[in-house]
Backbone as CSV, one residue per row, in Angstrom:
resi,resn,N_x,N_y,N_z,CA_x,CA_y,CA_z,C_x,C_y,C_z
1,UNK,306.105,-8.202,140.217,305.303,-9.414,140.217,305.037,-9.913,141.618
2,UNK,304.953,-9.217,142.743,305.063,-9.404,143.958,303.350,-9.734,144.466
3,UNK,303.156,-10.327,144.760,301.496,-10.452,144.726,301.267,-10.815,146.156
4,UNK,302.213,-11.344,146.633,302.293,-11.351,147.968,302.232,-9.976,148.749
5,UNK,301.681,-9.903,149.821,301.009,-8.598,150.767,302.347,-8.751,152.082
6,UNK,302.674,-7.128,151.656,303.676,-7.028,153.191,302.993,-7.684,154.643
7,UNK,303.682,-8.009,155.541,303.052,-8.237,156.917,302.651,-6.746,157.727
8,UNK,301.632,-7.059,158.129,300.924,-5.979,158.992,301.971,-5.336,160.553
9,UNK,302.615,-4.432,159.895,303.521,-3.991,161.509,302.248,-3.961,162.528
10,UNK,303.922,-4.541,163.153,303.419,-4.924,164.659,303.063,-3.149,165.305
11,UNK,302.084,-3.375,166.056,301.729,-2.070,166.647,300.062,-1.317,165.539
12,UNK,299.969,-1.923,164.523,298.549,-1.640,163.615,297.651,-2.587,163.822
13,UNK,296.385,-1.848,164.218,295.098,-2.447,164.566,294.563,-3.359,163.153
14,UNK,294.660,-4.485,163.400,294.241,-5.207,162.440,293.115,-4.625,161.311
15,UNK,292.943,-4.487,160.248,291.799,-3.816,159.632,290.724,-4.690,159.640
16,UNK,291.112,-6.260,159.776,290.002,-7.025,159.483,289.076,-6.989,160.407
17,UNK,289.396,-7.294,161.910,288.864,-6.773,163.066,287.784,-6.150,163.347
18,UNK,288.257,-4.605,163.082,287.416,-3.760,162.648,286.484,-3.703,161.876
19,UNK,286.755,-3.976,160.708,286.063,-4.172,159.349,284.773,-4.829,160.259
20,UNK,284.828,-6.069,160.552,284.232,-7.361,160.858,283.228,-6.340,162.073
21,UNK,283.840,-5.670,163.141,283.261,-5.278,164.460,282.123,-4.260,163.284
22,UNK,282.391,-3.869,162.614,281.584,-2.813,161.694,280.855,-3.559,160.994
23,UNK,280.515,-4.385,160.601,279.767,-5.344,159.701,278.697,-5.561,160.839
24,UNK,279.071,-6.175,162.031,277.946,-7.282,162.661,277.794,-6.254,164.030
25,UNK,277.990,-5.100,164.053,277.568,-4.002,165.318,275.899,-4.133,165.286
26,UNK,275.758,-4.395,166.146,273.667,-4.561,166.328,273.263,-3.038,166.872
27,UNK,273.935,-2.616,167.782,273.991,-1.205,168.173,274.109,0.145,166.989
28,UNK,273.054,0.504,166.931,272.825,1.331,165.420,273.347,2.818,166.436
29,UNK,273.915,3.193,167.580,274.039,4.049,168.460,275.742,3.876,167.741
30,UNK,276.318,2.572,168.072,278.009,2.525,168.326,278.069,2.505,166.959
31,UNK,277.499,2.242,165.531,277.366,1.499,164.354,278.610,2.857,163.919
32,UNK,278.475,3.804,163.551,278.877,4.988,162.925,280.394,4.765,163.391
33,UNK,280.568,5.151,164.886,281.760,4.798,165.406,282.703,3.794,164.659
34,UNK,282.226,2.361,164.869,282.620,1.611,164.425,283.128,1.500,162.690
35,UNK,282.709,2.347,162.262,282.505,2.542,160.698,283.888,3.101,160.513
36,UNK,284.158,4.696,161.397,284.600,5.342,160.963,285.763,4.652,160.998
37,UNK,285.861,4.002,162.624,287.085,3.218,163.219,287.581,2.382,161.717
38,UNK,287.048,1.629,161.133,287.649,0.780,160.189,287.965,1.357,159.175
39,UNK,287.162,2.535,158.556,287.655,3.245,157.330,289.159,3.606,157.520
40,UNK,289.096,3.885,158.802,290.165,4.763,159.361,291.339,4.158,159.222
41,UNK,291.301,2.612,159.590,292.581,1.240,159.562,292.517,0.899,158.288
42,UNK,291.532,1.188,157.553,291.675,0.702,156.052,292.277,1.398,155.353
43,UNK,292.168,3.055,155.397,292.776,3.310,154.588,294.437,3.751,155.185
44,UNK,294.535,3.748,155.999,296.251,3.512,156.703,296.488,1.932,156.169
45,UNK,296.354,1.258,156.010,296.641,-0.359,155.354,296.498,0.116,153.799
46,UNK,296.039,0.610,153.354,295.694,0.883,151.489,296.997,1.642,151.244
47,UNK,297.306,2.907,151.811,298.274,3.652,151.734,300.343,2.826,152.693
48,UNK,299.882,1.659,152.965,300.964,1.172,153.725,301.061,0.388,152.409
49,UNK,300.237,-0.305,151.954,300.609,-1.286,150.932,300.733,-0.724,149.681
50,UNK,300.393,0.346,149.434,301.053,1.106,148.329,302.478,1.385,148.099
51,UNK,302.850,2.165,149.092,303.831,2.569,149.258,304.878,1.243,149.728
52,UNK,304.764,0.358,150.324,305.619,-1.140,149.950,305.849,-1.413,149.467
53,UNK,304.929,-1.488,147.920,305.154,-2.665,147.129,304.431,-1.506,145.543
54,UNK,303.802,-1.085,145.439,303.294,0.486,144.831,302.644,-0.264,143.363
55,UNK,302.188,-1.388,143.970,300.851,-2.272,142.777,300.082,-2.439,143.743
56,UNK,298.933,-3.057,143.098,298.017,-4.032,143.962,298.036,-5.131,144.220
57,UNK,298.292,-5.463,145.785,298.235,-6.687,145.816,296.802,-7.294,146.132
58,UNK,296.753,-8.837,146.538,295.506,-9.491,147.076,295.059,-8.442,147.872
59,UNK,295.625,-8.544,149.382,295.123,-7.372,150.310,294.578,-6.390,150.143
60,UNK,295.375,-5.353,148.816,294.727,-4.203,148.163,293.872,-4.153,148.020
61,UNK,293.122,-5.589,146.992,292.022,-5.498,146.390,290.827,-5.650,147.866
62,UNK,291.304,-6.549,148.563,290.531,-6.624,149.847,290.061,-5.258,150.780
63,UNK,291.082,-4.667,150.607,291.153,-3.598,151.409,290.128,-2.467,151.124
64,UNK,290.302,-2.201,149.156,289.409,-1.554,148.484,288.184,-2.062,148.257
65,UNK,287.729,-3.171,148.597,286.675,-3.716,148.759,285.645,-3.628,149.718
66,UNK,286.581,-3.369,151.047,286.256,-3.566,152.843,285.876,-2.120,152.518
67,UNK,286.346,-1.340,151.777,286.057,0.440,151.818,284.587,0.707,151.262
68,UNK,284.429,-0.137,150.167,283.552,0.281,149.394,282.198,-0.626,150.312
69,UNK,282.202,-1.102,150.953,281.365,-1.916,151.212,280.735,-1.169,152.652
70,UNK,281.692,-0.454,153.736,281.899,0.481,154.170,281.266,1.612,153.911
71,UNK,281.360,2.326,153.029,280.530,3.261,152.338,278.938,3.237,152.179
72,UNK,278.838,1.795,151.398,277.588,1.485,151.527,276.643,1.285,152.679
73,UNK,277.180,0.647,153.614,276.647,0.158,155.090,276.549,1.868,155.606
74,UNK,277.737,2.637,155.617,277.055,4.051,156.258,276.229,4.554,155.605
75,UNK,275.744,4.562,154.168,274.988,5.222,153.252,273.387,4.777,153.436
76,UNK,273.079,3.614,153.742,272.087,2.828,154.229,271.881,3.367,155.595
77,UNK,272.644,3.804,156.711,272.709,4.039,157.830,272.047,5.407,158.083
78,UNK,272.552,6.291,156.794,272.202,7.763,156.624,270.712,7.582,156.584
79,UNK,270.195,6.886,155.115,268.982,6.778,154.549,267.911,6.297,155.924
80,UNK,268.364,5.061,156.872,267.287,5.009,157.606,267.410,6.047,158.574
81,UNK,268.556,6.600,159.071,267.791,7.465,160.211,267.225,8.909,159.333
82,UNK,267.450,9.283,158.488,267.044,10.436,157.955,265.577,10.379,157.313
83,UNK,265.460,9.025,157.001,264.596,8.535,156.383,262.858,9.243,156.956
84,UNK,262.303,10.074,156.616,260.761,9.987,157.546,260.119,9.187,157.752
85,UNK,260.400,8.820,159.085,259.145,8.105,159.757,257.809,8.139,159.585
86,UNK,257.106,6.507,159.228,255.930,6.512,158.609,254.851,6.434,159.867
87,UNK,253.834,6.720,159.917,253.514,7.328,161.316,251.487,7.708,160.785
């Protein structure tokens, strides 16, 4: 019944951070980078809070949320540069 979220060891790049630097990147050059960077802290935080506590907590659901949302923003990212230019 633990619903409360372990504390983030000291020494892990905040996921929110990231998350956030990946959301509002204007630079469609650094955008990808930034993407991968947070998937990357997200899912090291998904797999930390599993293995803590091995339900879902709040965070979890946050975490699996920040992923999926993630996904989408690169999937959109794919579509415009691949996209043919109308010309």
């Amino acid at each position: 019944m633990g619903s409360k979220s372990p504390p983030v060891p000291i020494g892990v790049q905040n996921w929110r951070d990231l998350y956030r630097a990946a959301l509002f990147e204007m630079d469609s050059q650094k955008l990808p980078l930034r993407i991968a960077e947070a998937e990357r802290a997200l899912n090291v935080r998904a797999c930390e809070l599993y293995a803590l506590s091995g339900e879902t907590t709040e965070e979890g659901r946050s975490v699996q949320h920040a992923l999926s949302s993630l996904r989408a923003l690169s999937y959109c990212l794919r579509l415009k540069t691949e996209w043919p230019k109308a010309g």
